[in-house]
DRENVOTI-579389 format. One line per 10 residues: their letters; for each residue x, y, z of N, C-alpha, C, O, CB. Coordinates in steps of 0.05 Angstrom, whole numbers, plus 5000, padded with zeros to 4 digits. Glycine has a CB too. Example, Ala and Ser with C-alpha at 12.3 -4.5 7.8 and 13.67 -1.06 7.14 Angstrom:
as	5264,4886,5156,5246,4910,5156,5264,4934,5156,5285,4934,5169,5226,4911,5181 ~ 5257,4955,5142,5273,4979,5143,5258,5001,5157,5268,5023,5161,5282,4988,5114 .
//
This chain:
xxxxxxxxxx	7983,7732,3100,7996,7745,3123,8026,7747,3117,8038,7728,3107,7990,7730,3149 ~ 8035,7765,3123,8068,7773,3117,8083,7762,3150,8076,7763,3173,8072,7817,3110 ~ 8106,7754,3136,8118,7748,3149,8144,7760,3159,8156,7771,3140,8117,7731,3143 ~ 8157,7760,3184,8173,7774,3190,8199,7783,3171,8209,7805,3175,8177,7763,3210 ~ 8207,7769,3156,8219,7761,3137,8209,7798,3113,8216,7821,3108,8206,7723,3128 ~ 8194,7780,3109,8187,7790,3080,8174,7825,3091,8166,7838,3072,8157,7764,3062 ~ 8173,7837,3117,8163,7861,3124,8185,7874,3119,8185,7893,3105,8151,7864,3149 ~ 8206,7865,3131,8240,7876,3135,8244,7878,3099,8250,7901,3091,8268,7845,3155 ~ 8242,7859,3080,8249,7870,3052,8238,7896,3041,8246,7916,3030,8242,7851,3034 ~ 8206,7883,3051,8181,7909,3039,8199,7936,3047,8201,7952,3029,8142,7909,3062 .
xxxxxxxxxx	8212,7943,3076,8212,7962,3091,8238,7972,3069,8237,7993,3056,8214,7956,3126 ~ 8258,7956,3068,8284,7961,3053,8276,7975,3026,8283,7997,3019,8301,7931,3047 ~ 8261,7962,3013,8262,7961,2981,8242,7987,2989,8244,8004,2972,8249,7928,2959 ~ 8225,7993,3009,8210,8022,3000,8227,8046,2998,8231,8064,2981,8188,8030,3021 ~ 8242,8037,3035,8263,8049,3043,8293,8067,3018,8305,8088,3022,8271,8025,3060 ~ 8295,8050,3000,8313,8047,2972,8303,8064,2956,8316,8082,2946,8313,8019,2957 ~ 8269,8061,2951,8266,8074,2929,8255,8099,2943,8245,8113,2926,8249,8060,2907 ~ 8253,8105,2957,8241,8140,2966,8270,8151,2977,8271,8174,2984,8210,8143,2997 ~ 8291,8136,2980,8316,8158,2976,8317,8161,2945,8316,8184,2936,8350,8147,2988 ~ 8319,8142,2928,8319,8142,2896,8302,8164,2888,8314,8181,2874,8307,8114,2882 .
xxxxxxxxxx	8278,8171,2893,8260,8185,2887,8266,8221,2901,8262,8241,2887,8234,8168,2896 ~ 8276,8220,2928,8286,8244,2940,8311,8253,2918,8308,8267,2898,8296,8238,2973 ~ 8330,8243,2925,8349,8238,2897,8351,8253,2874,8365,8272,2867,8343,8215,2885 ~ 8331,8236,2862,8328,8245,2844,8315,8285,2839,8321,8302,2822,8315,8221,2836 ~ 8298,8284,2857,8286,8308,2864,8302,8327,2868,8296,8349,2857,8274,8306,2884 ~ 8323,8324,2882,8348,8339,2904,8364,8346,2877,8369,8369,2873,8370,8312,2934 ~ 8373,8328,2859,8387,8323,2846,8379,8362,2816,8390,8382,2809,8382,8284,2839 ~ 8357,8350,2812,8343,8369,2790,8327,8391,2804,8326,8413,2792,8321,8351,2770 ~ 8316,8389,2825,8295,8408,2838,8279,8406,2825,8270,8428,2821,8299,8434,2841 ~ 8262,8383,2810,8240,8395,2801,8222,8362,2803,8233,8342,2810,8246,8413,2768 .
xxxxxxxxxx	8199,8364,2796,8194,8336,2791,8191,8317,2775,8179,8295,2777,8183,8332,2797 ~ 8207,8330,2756,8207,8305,2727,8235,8295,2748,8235,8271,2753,8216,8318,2680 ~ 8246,8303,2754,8276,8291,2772,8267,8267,2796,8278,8247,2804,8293,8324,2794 ~ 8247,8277,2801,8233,8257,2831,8218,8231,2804,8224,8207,2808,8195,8284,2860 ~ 8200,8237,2782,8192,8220,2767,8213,8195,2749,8209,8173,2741,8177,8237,2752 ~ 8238,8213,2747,8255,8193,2742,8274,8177,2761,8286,8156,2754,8267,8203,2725 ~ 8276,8188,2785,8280,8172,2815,8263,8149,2814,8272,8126,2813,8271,8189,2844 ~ 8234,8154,2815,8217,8128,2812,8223,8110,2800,8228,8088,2811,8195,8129,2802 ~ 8227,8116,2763,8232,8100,2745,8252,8086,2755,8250,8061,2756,8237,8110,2722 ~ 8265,8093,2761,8294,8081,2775,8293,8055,2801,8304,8033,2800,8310,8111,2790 .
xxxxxxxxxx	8279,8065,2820,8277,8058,2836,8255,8025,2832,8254,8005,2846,8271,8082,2850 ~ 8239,8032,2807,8216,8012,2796,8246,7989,2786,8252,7969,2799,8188,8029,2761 ~ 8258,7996,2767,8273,7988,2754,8294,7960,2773,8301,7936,2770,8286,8017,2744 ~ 8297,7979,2789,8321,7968,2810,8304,7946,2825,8311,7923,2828,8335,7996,2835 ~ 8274,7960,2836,8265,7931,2850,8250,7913,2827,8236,7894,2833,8240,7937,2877 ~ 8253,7918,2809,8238,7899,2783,8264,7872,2777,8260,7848,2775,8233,7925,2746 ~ 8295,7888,2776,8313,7881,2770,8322,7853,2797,8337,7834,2795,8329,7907,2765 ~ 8310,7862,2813,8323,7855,2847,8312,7834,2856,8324,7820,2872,8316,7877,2871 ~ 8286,7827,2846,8259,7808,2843,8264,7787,2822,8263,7764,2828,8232,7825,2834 ~ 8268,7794,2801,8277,7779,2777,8299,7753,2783,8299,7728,2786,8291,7801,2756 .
xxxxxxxxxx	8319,7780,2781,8346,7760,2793,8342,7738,2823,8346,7714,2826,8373,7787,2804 ~ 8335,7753,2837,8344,7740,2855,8349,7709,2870,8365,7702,2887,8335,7751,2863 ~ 8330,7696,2855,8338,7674,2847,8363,7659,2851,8374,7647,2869,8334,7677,2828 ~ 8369,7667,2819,8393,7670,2814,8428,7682,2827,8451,7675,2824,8386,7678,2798 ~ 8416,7700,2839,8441,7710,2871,8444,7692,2878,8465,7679,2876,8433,7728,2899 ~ 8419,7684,2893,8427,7663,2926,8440,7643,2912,8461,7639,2925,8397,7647,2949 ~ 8438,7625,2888,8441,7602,2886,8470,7609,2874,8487,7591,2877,8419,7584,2871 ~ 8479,7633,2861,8509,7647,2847,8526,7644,2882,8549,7636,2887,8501,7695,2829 ~ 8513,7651,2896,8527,7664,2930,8533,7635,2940,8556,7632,2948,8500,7684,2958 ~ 8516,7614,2941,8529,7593,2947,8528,7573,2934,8520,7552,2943,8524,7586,2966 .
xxxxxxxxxx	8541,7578,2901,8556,7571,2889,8540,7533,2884,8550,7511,2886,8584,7579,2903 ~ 8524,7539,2880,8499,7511,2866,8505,7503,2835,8507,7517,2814,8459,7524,2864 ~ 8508,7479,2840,8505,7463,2816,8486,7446,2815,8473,7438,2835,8526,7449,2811 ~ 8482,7439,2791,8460,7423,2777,8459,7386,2796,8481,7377,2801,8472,7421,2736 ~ 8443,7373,2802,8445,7354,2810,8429,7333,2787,8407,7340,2778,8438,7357,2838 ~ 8440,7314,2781,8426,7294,2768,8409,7270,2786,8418,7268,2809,8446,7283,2751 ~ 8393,7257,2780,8376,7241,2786,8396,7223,2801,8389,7219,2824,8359,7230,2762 ~ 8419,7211,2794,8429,7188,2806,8446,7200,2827,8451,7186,2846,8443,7169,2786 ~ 8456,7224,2825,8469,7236,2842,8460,7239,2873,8469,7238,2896,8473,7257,2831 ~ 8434,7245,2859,8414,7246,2897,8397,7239,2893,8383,7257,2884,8404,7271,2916 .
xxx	8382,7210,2894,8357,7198,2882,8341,7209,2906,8317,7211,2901,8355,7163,2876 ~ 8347,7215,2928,8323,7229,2944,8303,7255,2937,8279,7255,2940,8337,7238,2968 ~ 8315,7272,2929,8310,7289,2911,8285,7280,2892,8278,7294,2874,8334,7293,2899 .
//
């Protein structure tokens, strides 16, 4: 079951890539132009998924903790 959370990303990241894909379309008029919007748009949420991780913990600035540092952990 999805959660409120995770509907609002689904909605964004579709939202992202079917302007990417219009875009691209708008851009060339044709649809190898809309096929490489996709690519793009695959790319960007492939890229967005990967990382992200790595964001949140870059955004508030996380460091490594050692064992003695927080034995609760």
């Amino acid at each position: 079951m999805l959660k409120g959370g995770q509907i609002k990303t689904a909605a964004l990241l579709g939202l992202m890539s079917g302007i990417l894909v219009l875009g691209g379309y708008w851009a060339t008029g044709t649809e190898q132009g809309a096929l490489i919007g996709l690519l793009f748009a695959a790319v960007t949420s492939f890229g967005s998924w990967f990382y992200s991780d790595k964001a949140a913990l870059a955004a508030y600035k996380a460091q490594p903790v050692t064992r003695e540092q927080a034995p609760e952990l």
